[in-house]
ROKOLKOL-912788 format. One record per residue: residue number from 1; residue in three letters; z, x, y of N, C-alpha, C in turn. Coordinates in Angstrom, 2 decimals, always signed. Atoms other than C-alpha are relative to their C-alpha. Example, Ala and Ser with C-alpha at 12.3 -4.5 7.8 and 13.67 -1.06 7.14 Angstrom:
<nodes>
NODE num residu    n_pz    n_px    n_py   ca_pz   ca_px   ca_py    c_pz    c_px    c_py
NODE   1    ALA   +0.00   +0.89   -1.19   +7.80  +12.30   -4.50   +0.00   +0.90   +1.20
NODE   2    SER   -0.06   -0.82   -1.19   +7.14  +13.67   -1.06   +0.73   -0.77   +1.09
</nodes>
This chain:
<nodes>
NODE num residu    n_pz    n_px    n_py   ca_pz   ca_px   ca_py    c_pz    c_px    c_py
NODE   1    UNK   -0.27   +0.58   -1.30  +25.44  +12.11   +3.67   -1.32   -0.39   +0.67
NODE   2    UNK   +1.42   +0.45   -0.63  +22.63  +10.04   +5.33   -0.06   +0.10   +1.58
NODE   3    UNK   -0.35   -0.34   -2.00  +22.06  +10.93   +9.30   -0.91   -0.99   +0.11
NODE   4    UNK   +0.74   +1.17   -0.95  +21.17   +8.67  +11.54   -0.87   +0.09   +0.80
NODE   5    UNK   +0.72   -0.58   -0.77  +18.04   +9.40  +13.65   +0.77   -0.32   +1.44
NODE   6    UNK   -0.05   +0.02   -1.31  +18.85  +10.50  +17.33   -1.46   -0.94   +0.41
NODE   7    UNK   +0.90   +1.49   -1.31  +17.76   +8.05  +20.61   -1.89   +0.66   +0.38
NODE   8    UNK   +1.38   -0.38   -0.01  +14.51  +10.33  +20.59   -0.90   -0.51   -0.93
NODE   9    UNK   +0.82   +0.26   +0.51  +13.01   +9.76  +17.26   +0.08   -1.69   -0.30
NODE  10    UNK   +0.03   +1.59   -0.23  +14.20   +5.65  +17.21   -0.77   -0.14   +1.25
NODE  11    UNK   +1.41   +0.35   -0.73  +12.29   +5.66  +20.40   -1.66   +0.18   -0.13
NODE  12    UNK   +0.91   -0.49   +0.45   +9.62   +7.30  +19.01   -0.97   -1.40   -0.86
NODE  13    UNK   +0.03   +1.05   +0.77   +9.91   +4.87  +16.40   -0.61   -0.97   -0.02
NODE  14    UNK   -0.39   +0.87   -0.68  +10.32   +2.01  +18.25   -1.27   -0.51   +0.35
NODE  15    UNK   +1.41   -0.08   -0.46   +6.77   +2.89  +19.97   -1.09   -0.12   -0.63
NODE  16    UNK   +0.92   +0.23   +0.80   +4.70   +3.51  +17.05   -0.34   -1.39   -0.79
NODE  17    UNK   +0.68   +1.71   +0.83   +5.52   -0.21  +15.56   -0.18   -0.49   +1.03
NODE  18    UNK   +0.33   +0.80   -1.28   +5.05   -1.89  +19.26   -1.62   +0.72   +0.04
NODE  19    UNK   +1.05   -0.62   +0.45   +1.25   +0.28  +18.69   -0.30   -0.92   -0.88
NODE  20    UNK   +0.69   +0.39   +0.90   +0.88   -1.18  +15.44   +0.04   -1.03   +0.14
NODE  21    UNK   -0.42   +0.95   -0.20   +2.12   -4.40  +15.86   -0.84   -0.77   +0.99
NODE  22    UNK   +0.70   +0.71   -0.98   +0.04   -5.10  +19.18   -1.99   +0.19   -0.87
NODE  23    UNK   +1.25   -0.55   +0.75   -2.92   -3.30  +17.29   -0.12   -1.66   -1.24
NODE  24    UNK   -0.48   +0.82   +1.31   -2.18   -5.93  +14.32   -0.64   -1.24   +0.08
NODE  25    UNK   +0.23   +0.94   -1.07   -2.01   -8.89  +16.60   -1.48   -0.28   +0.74
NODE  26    UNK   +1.09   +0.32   -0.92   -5.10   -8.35  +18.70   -1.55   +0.08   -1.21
NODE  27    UNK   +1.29   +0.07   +1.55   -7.41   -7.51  +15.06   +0.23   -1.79   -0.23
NODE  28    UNK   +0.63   +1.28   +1.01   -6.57  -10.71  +13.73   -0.32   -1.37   +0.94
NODE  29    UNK   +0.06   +1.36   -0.89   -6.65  -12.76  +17.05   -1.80   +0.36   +0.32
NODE  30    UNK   +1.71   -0.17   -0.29  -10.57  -11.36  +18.02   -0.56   +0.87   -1.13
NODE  31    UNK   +0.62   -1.26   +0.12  -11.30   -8.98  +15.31   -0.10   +0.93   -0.05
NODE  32    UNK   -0.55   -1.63   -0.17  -11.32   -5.42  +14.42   -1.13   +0.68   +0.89
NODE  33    UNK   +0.66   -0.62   -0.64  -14.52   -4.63  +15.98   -0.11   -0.35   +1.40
NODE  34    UNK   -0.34   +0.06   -1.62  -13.95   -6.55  +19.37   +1.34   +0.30   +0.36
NODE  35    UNK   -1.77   -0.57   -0.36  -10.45   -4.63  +19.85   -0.68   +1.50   +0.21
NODE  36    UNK   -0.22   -1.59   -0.36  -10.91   -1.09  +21.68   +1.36   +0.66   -0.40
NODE  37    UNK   -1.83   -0.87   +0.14   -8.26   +1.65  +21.47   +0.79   -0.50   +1.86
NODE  38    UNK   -0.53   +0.28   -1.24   -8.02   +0.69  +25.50   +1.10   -1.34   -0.31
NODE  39    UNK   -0.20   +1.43   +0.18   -7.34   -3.08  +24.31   +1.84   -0.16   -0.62
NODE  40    UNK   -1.42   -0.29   +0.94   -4.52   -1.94  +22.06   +1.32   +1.13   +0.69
NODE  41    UNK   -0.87   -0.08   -1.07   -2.86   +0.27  +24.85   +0.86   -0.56   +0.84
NODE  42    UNK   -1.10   +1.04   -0.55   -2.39   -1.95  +27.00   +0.55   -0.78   -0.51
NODE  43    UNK   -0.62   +0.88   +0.82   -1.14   -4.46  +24.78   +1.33   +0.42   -0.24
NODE  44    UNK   -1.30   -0.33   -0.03   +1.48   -2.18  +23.74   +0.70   +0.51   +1.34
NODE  45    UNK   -0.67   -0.20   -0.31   +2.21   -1.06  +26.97   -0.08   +1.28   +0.09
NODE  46    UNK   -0.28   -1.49   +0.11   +1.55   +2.96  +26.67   -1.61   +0.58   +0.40
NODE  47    UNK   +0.93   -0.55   -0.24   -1.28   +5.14  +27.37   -0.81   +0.20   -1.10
NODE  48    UNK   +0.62   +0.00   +1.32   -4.11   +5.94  +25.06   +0.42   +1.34   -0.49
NODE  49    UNK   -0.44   -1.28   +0.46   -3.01   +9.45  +24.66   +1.24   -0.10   -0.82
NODE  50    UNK   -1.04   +0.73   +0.91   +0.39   +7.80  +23.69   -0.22   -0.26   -1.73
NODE  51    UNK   +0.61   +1.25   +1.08   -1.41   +5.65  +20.91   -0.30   +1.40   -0.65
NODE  52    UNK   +0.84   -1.31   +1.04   -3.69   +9.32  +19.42   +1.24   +0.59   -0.10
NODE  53    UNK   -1.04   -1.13   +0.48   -0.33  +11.08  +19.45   +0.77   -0.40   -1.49
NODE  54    UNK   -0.70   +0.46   +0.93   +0.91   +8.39  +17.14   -0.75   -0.28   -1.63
NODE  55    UNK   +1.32   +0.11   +0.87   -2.48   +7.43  +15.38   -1.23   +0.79   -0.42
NODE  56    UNK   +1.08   -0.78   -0.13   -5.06   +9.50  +14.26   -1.34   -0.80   +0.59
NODE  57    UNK   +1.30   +0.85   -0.35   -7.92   +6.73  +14.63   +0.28   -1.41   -0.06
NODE  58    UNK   -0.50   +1.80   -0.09   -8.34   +2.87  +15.07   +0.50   -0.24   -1.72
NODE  59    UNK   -0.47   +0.55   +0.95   -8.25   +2.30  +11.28   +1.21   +0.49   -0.37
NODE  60    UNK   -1.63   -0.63   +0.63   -4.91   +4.18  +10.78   +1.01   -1.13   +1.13
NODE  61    UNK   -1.12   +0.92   -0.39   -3.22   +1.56  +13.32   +0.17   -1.22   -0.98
NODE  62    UNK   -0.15   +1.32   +0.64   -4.23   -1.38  +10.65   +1.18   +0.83   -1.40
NODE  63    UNK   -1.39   -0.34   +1.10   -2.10   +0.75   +7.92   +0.66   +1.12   +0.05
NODE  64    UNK   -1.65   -1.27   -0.50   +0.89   +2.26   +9.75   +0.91   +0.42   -0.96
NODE  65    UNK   -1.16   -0.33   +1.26   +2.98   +2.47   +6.73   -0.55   +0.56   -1.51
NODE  66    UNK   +0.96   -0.53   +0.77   +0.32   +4.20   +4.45   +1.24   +1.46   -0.68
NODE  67    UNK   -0.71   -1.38   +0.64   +2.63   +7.65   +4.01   +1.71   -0.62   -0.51
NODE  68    UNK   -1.15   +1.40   +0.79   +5.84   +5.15   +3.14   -0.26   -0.10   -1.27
NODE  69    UNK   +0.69   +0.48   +1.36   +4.15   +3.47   +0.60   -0.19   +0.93   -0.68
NODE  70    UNK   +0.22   -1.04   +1.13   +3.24   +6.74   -1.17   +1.05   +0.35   -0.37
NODE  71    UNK   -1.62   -0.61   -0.04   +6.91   +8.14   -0.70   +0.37   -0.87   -1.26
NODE  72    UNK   -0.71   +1.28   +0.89   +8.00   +4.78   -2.18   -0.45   +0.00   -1.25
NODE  73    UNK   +1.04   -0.21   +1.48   +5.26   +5.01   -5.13   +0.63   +0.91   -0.51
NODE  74    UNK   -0.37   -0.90   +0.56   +6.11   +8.53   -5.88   +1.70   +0.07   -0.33
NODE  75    UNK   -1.44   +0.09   +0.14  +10.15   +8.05   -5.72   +0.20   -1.29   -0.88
NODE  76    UNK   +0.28   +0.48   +1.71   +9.63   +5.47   -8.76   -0.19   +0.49   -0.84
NODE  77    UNK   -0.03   -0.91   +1.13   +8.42   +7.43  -10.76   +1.34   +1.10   +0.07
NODE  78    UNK   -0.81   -0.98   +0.03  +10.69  +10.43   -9.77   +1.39   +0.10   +0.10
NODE  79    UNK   -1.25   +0.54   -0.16  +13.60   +8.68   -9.18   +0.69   -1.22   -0.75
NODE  80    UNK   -0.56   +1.00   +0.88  +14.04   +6.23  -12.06   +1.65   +0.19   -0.45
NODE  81    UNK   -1.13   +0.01   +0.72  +17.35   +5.58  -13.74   -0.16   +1.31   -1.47
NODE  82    UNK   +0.00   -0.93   +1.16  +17.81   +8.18  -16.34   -0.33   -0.95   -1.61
NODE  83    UNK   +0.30   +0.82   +1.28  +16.21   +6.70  -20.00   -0.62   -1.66   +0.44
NODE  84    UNK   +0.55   +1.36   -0.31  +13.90   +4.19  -17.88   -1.20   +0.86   -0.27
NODE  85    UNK   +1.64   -0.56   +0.07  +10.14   +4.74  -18.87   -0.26   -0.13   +1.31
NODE  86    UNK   +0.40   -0.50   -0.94   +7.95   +5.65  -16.38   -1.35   -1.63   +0.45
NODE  87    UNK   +0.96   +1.71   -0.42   +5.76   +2.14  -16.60   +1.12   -1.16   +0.06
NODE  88    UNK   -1.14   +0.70   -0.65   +9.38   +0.20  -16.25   -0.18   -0.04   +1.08
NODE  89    UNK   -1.00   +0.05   -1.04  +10.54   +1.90  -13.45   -1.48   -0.34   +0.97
NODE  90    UNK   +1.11   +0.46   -0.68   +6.19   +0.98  -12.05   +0.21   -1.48   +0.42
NODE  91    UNK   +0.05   +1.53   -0.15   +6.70   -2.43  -12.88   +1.06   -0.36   +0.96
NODE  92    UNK   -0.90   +0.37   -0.98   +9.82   -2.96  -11.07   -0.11   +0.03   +1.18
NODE  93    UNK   +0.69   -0.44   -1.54   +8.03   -0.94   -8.00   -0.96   -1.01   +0.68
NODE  94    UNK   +1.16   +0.89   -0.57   +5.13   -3.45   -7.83   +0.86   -1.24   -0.01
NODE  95    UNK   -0.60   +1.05   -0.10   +7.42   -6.71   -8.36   +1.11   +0.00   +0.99
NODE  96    UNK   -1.25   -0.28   -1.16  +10.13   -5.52   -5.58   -1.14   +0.14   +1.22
NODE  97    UNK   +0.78   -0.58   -1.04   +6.72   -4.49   -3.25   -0.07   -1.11   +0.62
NODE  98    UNK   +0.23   +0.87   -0.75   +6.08   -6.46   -0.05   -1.28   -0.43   -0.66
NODE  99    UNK   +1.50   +0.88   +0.64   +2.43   -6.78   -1.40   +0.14   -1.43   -1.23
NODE 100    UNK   +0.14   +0.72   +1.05   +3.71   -9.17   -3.92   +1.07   -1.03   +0.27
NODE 101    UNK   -0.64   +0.55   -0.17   +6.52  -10.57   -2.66   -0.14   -1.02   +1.41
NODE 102    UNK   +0.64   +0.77   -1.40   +5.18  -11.96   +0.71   -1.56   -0.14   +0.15
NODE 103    UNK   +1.22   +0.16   +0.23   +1.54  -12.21   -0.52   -0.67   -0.89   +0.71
NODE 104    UNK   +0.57   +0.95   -0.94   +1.29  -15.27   +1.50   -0.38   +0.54   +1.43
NODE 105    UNK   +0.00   -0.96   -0.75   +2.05  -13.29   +4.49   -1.02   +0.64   +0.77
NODE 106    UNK   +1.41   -0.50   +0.48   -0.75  -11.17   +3.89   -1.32   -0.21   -0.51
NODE 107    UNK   +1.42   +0.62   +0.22   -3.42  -13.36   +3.21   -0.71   +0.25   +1.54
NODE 108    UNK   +0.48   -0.08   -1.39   -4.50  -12.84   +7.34   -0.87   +1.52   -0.08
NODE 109    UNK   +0.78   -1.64   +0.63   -4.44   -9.20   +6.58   -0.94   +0.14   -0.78
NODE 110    UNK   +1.28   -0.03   +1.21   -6.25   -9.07   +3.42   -1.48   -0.57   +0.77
NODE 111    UNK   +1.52   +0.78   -1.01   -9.26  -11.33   +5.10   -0.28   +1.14   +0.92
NODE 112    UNK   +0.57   -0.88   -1.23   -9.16   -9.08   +7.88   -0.89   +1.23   -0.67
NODE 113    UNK   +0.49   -0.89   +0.40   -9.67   -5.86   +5.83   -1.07   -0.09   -0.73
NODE 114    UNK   +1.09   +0.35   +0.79  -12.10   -7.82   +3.50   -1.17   +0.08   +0.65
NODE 115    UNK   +1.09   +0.25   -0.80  -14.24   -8.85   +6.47   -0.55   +1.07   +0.49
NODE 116    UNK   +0.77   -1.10   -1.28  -14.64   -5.46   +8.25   -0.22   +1.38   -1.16
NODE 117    UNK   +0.01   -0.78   +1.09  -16.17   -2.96   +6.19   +0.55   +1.25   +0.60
NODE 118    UNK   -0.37   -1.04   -0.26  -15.03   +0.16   +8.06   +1.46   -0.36   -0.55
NODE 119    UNK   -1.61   +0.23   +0.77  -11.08   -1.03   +6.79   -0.14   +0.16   -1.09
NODE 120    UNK   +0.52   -0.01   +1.59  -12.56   -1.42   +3.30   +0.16   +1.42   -0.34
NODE 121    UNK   +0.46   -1.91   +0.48  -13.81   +2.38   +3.15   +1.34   +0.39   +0.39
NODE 122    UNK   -1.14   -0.19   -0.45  -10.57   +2.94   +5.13   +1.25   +0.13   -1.22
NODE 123    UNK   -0.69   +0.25   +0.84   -8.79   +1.29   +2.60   +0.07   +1.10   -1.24
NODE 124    UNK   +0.15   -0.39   +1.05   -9.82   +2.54   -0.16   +0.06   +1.79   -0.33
NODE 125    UNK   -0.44   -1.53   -0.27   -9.85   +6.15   +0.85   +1.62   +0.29   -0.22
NODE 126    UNK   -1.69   +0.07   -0.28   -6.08   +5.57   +1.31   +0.24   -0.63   -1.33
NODE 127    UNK   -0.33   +0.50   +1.34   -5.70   +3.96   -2.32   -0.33   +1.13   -0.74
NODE 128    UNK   +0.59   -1.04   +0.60   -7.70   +7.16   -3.65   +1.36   +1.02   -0.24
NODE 129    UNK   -1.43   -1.02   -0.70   -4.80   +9.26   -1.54   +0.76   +0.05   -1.34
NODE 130    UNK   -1.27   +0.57   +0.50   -2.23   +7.37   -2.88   +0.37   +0.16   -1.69
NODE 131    UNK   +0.72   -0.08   +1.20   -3.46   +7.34   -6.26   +0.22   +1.89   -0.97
NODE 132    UNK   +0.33   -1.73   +0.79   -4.08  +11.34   -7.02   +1.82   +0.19   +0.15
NODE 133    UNK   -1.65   -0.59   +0.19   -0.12  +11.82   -5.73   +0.72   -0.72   -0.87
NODE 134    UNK   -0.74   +0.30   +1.73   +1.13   +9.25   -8.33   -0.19   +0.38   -1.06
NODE 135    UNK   +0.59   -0.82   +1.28   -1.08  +10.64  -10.89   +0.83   +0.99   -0.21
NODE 136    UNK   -0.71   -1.24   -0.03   +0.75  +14.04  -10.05   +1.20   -0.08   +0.09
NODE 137    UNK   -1.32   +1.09   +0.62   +4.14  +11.95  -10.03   -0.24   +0.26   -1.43
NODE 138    UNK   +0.06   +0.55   +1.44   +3.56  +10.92  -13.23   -0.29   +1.55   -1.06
NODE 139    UNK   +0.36   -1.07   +0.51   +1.96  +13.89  -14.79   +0.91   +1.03   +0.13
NODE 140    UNK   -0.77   -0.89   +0.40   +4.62  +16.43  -13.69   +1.40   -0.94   -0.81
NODE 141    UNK   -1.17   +0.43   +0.48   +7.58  +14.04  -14.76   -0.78   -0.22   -1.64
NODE 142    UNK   +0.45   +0.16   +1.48   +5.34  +13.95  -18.54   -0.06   +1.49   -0.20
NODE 143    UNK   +0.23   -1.01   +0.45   +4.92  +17.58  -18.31   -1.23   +0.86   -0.64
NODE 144    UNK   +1.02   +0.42   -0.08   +1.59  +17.44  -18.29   -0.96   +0.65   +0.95
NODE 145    UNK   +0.88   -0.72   -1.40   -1.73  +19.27  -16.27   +0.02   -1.29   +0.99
NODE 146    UNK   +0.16   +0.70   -0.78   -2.00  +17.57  -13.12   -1.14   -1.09   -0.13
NODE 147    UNK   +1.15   +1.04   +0.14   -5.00  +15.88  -13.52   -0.77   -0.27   -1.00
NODE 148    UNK   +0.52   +0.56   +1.63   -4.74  +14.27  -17.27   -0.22   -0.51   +0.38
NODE 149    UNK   +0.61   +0.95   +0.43   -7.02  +11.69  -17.59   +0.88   -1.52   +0.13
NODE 150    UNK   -1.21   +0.90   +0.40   -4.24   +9.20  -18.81   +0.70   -0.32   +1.24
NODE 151    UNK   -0.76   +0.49   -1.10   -2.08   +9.74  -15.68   -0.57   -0.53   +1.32
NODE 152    UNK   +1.08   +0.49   -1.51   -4.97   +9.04  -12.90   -0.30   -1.56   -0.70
NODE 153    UNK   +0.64   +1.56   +0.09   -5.80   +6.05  -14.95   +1.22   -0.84   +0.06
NODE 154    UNK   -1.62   +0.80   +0.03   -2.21   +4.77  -15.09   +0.24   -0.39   +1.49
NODE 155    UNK   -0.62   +0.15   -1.23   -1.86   +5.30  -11.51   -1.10   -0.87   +0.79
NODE 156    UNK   +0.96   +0.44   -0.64   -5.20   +4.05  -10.43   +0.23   -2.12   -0.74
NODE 157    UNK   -0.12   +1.75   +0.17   -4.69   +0.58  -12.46   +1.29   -0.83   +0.89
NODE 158    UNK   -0.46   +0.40   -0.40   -1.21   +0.39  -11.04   -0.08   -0.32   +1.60
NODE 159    UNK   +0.51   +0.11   -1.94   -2.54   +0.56   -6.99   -0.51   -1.50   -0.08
NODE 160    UNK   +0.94   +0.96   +0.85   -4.96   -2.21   -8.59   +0.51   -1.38   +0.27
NODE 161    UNK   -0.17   +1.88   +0.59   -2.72   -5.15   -9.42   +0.63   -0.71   +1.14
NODE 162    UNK   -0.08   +0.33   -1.44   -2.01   -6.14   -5.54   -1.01   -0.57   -0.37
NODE 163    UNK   +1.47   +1.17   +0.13   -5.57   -7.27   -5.73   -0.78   -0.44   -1.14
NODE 164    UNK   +0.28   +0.95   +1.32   -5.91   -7.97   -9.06   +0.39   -1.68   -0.32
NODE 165    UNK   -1.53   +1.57   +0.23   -2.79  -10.67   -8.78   -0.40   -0.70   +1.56
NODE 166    UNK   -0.23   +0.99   -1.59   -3.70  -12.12   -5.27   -1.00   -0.71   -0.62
NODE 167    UNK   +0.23   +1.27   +0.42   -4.41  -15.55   -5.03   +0.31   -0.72   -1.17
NODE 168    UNK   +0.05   +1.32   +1.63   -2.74  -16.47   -8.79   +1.05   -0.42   +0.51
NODE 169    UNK   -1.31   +0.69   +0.05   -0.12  -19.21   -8.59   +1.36   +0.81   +0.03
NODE 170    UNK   -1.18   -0.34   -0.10   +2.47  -17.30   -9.86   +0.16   +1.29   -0.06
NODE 171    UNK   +0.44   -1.44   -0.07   +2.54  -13.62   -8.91   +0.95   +1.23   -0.68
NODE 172    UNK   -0.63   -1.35   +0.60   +5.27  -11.99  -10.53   -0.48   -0.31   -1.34
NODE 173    UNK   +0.48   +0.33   +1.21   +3.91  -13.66  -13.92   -1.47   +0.83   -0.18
NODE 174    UNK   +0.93   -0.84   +0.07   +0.56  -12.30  -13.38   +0.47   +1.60   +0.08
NODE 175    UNK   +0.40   -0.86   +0.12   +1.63   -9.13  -12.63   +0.75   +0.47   -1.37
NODE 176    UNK   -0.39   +0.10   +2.12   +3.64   -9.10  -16.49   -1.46   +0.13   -0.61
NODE 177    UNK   +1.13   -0.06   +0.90   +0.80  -10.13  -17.72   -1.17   +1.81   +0.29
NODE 178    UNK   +1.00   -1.43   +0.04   -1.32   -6.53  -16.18   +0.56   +1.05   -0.66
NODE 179    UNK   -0.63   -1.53   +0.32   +1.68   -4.28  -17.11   -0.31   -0.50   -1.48
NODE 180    UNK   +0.23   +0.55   +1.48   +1.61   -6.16  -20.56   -1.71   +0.35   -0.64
NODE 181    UNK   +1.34   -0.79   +0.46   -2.25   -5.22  -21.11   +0.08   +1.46   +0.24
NODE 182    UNK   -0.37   -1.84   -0.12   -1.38   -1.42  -19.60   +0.66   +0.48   -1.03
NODE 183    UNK   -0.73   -0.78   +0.41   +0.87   -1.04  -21.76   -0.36   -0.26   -2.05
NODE 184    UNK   -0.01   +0.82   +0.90   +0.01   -2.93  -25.09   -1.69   -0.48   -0.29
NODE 185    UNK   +1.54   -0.24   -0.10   -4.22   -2.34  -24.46   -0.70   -1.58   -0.15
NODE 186    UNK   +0.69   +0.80   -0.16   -6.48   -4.91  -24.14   -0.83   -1.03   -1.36
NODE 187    UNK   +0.14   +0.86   +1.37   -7.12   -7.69  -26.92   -1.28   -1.77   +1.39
NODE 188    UNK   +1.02   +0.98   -0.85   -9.94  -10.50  -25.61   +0.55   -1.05   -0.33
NODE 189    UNK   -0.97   +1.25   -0.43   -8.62  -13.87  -24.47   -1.10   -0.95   -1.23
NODE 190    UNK   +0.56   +0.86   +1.47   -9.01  -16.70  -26.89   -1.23   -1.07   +0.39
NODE 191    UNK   +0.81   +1.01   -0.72  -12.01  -19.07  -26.49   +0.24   -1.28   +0.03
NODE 192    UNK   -0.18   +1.70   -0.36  -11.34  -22.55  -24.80   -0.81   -1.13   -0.99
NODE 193    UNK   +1.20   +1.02   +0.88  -12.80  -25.25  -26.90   -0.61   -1.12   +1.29
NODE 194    UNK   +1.03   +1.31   -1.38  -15.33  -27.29  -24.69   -0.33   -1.37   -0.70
</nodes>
């Protein structure tokens, strides 16, 4: 039986994306470093105490949906169809993901985080995260010490092909082609005749 959140935590809710959302908005209209936490208050509308109750720091308003995304990562692996491999039920995860499916979208974003290096480190800290709990996904559903070798590299290539595959023409083709080298190892491309 699925419950429905009470009018407290939908307001709650409600608040934290009107936060991110104005936060979002005011980065890509001036900038992440000319945007205060004041700037992004008022914008949404709430106090700054509001905003820290919801956010730990400025870079956690650019990726509000950071503990999602892991959920979502880890419930692929752990939640496949019964007699689906465990790099299937990946591939299907990254070709169903907003990162790939609205890539256009996200070209504003991307730039943004490219340009400002505190998002970068940000970032990437949060890919690290994300990263060790799929590993440990993966590794207990193989039966396996937590931190084989094999399963950090599995999980670390699959974080990967978001920005491996941005900017190619055709993005669910590219990302075939990464699971297709993951899975089937790496053979060197043929040379063009000039």
């Amino acid at each position: 039986m699925t419950t429905v959140p009470g009018r407290r935590e939908r307001k709650k809710a409600a608040t934290r994306q009107s936060i991110a959302d104005a936060a979002l908005r005011l980065f890509l209209e001036r900038g992440y470093d000319q945007v205060g936490i004041r700037d992004i208050a008022e914008a949404a509308d709430v106090s700054t105490t509001t905003l820290f109750k919801h956010f730990p720091g400025k870079e956690a308003l650019v990726f509000d949906q950071a503990d999602e995304r892991e959920a979502y990562l880890v419930s692929a692996v752990r939640e496949r169809p019964e007699g689906q491999g465990i790099l299937d039920a990946l591939r299907e995860h990254v070709l169903a993901s907003k990162l790939i499916r609205e890539q256009e979208e996200f070209a504003e974003f991307t730039a943004l985080i490219d340009a400002t290096p505190a998002l970068r480190d940000y970032s990437e800290r949060m890919w690290a995260r994300h990263a060790d709990a799929l590993a440990a996904a993966i590794a207990d559903e193989l039966g396996v010490e937590p931190d084989n070798l094999a399963c950090a590299t599995l999980a670390r290539f699959v974080l990967q092909i978001p920005t491996i595959v941005r900017g190619r023409p055709d993005l669910p083709a590219a990302v075939e082609q990464v699971f297709a080298l993951i899975e089937h190892g790496w053979h060197p491309p043929t040379r063009r005749n000039v």
